[in-house]
N, C-alpha and C positions, 0 to 999 in steps of 0.2 A: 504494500500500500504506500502512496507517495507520502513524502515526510511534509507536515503540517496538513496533511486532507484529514477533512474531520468525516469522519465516518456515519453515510446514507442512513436514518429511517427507512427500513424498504419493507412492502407489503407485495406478498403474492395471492391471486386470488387463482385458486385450482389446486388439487395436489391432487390431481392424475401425473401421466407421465410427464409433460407440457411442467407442471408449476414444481415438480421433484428434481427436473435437469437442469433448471433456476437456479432452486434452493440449495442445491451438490456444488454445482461452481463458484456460488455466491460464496456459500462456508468456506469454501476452500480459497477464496479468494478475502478470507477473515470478516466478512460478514456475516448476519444475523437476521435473514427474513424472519417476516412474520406471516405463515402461509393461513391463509383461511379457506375452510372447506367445508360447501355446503352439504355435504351427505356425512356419515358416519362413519365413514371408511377411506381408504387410501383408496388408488387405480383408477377414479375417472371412469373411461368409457368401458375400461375393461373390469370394473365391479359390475356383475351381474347383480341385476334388479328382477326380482320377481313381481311380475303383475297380476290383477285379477283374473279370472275367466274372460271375465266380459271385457271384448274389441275396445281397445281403443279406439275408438272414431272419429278419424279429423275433422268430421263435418259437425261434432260437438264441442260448444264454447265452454263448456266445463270440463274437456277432455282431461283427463290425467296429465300432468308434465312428469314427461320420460325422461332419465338421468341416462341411462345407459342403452344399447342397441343391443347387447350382448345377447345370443341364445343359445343352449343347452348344449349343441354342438358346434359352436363354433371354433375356428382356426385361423391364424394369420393367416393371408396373405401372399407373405414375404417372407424369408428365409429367415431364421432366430438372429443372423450377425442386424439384418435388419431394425432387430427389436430392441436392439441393447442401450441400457438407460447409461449416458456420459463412458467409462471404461469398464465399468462393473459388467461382466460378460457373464453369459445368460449359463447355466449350467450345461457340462458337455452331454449328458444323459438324456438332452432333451430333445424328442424329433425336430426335424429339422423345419416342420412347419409348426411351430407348437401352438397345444391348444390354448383357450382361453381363462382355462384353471393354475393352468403351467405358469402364462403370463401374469398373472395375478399376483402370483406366489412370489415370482420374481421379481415383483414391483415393492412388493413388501420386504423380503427380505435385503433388495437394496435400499430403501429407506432404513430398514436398522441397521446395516450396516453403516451407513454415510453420516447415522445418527441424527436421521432429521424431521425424525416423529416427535421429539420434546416442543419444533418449531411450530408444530401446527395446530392449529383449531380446529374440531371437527365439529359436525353439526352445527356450522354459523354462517350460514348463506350471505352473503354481501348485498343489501338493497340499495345502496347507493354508493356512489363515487361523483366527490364536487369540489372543484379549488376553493381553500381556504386556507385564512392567518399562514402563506406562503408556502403550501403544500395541497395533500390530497386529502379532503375527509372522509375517511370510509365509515360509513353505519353498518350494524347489521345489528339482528336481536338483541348480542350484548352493550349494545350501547353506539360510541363513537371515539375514533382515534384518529389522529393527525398524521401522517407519513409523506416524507418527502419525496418519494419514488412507490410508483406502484405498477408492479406487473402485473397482465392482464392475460393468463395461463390457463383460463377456463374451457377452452377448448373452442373447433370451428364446427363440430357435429353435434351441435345439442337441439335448432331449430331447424324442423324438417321444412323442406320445399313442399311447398303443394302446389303443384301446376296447374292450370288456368285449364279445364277441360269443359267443353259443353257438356252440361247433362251431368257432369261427377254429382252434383249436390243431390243429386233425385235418385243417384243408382238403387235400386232396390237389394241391396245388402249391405254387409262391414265392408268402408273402406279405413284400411290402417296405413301405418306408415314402416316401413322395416324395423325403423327402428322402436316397435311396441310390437314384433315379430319375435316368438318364444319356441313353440312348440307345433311341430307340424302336424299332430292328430287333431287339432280342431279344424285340419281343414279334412277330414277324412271322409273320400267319395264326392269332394269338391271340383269343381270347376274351378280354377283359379286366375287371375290375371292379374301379373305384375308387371307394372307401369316402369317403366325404366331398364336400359339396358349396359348394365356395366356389375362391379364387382356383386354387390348385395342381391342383385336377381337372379346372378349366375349360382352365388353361395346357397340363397334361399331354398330355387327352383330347386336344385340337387339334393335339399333337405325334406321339400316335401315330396318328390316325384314318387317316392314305395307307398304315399297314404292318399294322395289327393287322387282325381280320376283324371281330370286334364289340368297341366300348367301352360301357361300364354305369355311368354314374356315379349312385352310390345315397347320398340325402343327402334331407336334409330340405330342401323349397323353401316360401320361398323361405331361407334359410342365415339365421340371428338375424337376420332382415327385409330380408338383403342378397337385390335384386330383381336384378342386374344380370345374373344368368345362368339365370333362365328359362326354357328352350327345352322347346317340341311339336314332336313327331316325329322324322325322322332329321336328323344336320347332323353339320359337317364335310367334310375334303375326301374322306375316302372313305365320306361319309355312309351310318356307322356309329355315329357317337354319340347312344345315348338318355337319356335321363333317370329315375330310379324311387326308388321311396320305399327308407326306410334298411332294412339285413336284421335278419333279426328271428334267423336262425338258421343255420348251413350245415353239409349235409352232405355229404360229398366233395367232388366237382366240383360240386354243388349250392347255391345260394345261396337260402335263402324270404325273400322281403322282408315287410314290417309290413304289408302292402296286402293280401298273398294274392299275389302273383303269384311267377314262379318264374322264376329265371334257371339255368339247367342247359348242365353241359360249360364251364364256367368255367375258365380257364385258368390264370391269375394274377390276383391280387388288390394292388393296390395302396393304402395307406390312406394319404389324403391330407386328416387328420386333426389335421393343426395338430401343437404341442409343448407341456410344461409346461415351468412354472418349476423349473430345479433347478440348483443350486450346490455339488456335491460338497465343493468347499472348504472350506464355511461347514459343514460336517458335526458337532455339537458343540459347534460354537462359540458358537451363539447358539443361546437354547434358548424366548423370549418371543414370538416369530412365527414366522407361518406361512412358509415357503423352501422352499417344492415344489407343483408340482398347477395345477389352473388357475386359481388366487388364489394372491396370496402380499400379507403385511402383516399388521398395517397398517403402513405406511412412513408419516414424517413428509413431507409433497408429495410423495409417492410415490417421495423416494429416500431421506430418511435414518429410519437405524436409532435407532428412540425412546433406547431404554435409552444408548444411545452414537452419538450421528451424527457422528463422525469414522466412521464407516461409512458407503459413500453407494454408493446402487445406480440405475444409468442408462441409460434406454430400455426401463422395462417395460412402460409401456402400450401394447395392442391396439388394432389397429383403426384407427387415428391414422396422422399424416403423419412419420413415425420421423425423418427427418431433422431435421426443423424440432420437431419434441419434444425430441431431444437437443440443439438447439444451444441450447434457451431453460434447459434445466436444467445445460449443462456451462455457459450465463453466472453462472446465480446460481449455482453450486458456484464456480466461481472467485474472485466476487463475495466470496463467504462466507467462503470458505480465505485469500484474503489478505487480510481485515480490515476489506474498506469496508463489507459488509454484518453483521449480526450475529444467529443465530441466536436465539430462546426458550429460557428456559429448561428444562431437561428436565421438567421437573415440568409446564412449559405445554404443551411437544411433547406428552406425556401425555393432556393432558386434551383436546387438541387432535386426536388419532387416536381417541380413544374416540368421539369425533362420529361416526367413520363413515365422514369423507370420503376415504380411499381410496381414489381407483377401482379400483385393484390386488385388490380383493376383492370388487371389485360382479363375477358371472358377466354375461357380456354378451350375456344370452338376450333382450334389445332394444336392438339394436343402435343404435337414433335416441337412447335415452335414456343409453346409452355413449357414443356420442360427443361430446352436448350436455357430457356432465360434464368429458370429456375435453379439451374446447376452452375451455370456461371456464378449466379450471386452465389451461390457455394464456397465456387473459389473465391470470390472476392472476401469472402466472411474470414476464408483460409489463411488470406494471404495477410487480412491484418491485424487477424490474430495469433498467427505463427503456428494454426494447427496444422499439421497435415492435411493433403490434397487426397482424398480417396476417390475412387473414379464411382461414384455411384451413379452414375448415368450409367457409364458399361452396367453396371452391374445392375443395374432396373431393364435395361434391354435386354441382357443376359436371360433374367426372370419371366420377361414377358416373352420370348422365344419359348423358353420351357411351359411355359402355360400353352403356346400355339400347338410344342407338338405335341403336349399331354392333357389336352381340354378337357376330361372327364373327372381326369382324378393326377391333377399335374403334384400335390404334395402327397402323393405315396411314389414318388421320383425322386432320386440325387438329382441338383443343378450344383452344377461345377460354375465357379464364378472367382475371377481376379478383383480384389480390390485394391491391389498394387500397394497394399500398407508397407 
């Protein structure tokens, strides 16, 4: 820490994996977050929530607010090096796509490890965030605290999308969202149709196809140029899943898709349609950028807030290798907050966001040219913060070839992959 820097107030809101790879670099770079977390537990997205029987339905104003996507069988993704929180490396015993109990386990045992469950609060949801007396005031049930720095680590999948469909409101069944998606014998001898075509409809669909009678996943192929789930004809174990373009309209049980063809006696509808950005807390408070939708910014390197970056927002880019994004931006935030590295001037951050360079507001309707942008600012995070350059671009293409030629069941496969560490 620089000699004479007087050392941050800093609050993190989240202790999923996002507000853990913070508070890891932060200690170690001799600070003392103050993490606040709304639920009861450590992991975020990957603490499974159990919900009631009865559908979540998006079309109800009192619907449940869903904390987690998580269900019974789920599994990354992306290979375990993928998953690994800061250097604490995931155990060797663990398959290579591990499930979602696995990761849990390992989110926790790297907080006791790193020792930074004494820093957090559980059960104290954050309702507000607002400049005051020369800082942030945060409220939440316990009251109100002053802090000069507040990360904003709550995550980008907590507010589902709901697409503008004619006719959704009337469907004559549950429509839910994936992420209130649990268990697939409630759709058992169902007709099903899920809205969206990219990872969650590919996961879903392969979870209900042995219970349901027909699944429909209608989306646009190939998904912002992701090829990896392309399939003709029927597939699946109860080779029942097809493929068809997005719906144009529906009426009752009725589903018209954009193509002309017609999917009828539809059962449930599930949209598995991604989330926006959105930060309740920040409701007010900032009023110069975009905080909701599927952009948000512009953010100076896509975490801090121009007008004032003792705001700083972590893990918003799409599309990307989330772990290894958050631990390059919680280095330089650490870097930054205790004094070895040092910010632009705001008048520069200024002139510096009007460029453009964002990605947080590019729409990523081409997805090769999202990621290229994506991974450069990698290196740029790389290069000045002196971590190492790992090639995760190769290594995300690497991944998604192995998905092309194993589309059914690509993680019961080795993927051989260089990360040139």
């Amino acid at each position: 820490m620089a000699v004479g820097y007087m050392a941050p107030n800093i609050a993190i809101i989240g202790a999923g994996p996002t507000g853990l790879t913070a508070a890891i670099d932060l200690k170690r770079s001799g600070l003392s977050p103050t993490v606040f977390e709304a639920r009861d537990c450590l992991g975020g997205q990957w603490a499974y929530e159990a919900l009631p029987d009865r559908p979540v339905d998006v079309r109800d104003p009192q619907s449940l607010h869903v904390y987690s996507a998580m269900y019974p069988k789920l599994r990354a993704n992306l290979p375990k090096r993928a998953m690994q929180i800061s250097d604490y490396k995931l155990p060797e015993q663990l398959q290579l796509f591990p499930d979602r109990a696995d990761i849990l386990n390992y989110i926790g045992d790297t907080a006791r490890r790193a020792e930074i469950l004494p820093l957090i609060h559980f059960s104290t949801p954050v309702k507000h965030v607002e400049k005051a007396d020369g800082g942030w005031r945060i409220s939440t049930n316990h009251g109100e605290q002053i802090f000069s720095h507040v990360l904003v680590a709550s995550g980008k999948d907590s507010y589902p999308y709901i697409p503008e469909i004619d006719g959704l409101e009337s469907f004559e069944g549950p429509v839910t969202h994936s992420q209130s998606y649990r268990r697939p014998n409630r759709f058992e001898g169902k007709r099903v149709a899920l809205i969206g075509a990219c990872v969650s409809s590919e996961d879903i669909s392969l979870d209900l196809s042995p219970h349901a009678s027909e699944v429909y996943i209608c989306g646009t192929f190939p998904p912002n140029g992701h090829k990896c789930y392309v399939r003709e004809g029927l597939y699946g174990e109860g080779h029942n899943i097809s493929q068809h373009a997005r719906p144009a309209r529906i009426e009752g049980h009725t589903i018209h898709l954009q193509d002309g063809q017609v999917l009828e006696d539809v059962d449930a509808i599930i949209l598995c349609t991604g989330y926006i950005y959105n930060f309740p807390f920040l409701n007010g408070a900032i009023n110069d950028v975009q905080l909701n939708g599927k952009a948000i910014g512009p953010l100076y390197l896509n975490m801090f807030y121009p007008s004032d970056p003792t705001l700083i927002f972590l893990g918003l880019p799409r599309f990307t290798v989330h772990f290894a994004s958050i631990h390059l931006q919680s280095i330089f935030c650490a870097k930054v907050l205790s004094g070895e590295l040092k910010l632009p001037s705001i008048e520069q951050i200024k002139q510096d966001v009007a460029t453009g360079t964002c990605v947080l507001q590019k729409n990523p309707a081409d997805l090769e040219e999202y990621h290229n942008r994506v991974f450069e600012y990698f290196g740029q995070l790389a290069d000045m913060t002196g971590a190492p350059h790992l090639d995760w671009k190769g290594f995300l293409d690497t991944v998604n070839d192995h998905k092309r030629e194993y589309q059914q069941d690509y993680r019961q496969h080795t993927v051989i992959y260089d990360l040139k560490e």
